[in-house]
C-alpha positions, 0 to 999 in steps of 0.5 A, a space after each residue: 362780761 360779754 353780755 354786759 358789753 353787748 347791752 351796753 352797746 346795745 344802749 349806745 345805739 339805741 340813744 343815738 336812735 331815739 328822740 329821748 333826753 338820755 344817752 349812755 355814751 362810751 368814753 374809753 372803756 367806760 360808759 356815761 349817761 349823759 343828757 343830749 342837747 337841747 336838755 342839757 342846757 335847761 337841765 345845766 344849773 341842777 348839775 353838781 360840781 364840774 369834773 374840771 376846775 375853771 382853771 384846769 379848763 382853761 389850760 386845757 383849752 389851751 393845749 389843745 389849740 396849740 397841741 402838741 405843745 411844750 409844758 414850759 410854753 404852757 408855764 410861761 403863758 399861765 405861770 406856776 399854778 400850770 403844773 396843778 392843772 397839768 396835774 389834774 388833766 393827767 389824772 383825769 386823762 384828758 391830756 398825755 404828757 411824753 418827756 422830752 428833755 427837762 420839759 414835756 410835750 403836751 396833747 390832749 387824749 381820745 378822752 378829751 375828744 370824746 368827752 367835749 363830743 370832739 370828732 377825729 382823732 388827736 393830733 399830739 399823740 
């Protein structure tokens, strides 16, 4: 397993270096190939299905311009369906949920910043 970790450091390295449309990029423990800017824009509509529905992403917008926030707040903002998206967002792993009381405190995860190319660290957790 170590060798297979050094190469693909090795391809994350050499994607920030060179000029090329692609890029392995490490998100957590696990690697992407993405397509760098400007390529992706023009490539965007050959892409398939979004990992995230429009409305999972506009609740997380949400959470992470008012994070940490209470999950009864966020429900009082969007409603009922709240609770799916949250759902969809802890699978996924782009939001941490800590119990607190009958409710939970919400921010987003090193997942979320790294997916969205989001410098620094979170600020909920």
């Amino acid at each position: 397993m170590g060798y297979l970790n050094k190469v693909l450091n090795d391809l994350v390295e050499e994607g920030k270096a060179d000029g090329g449309p692609f890029a392995v990029v490490k998100i957590g423990s696990k690697y992407e190939l993405s397509v760098k800017e400007p390529y992706a824009s023009r490539v965007n509509n050959l892409a398939g299905k979004p990992d995230i529905t429009k409305g999972s992403l506009r609740i997380l917008a949400y959470i992470s311009k008012n994070e940490p926030i209470m999950q009864n707040s966020v429900v009082k903002a969007f409603g009922s369906s709240t609770y799916n998206h949250v759902k969809e967002l802890l699978e996924k792993d782009f939001i941490s949920a800590k119990r607190m009381g009958r409710t939970k405190k919400l921010a987003t995860t090193a997942r979320f910043k790294e997916y969205f190319n989001l410098g620094g660290e979170n600020k909920g957790s």
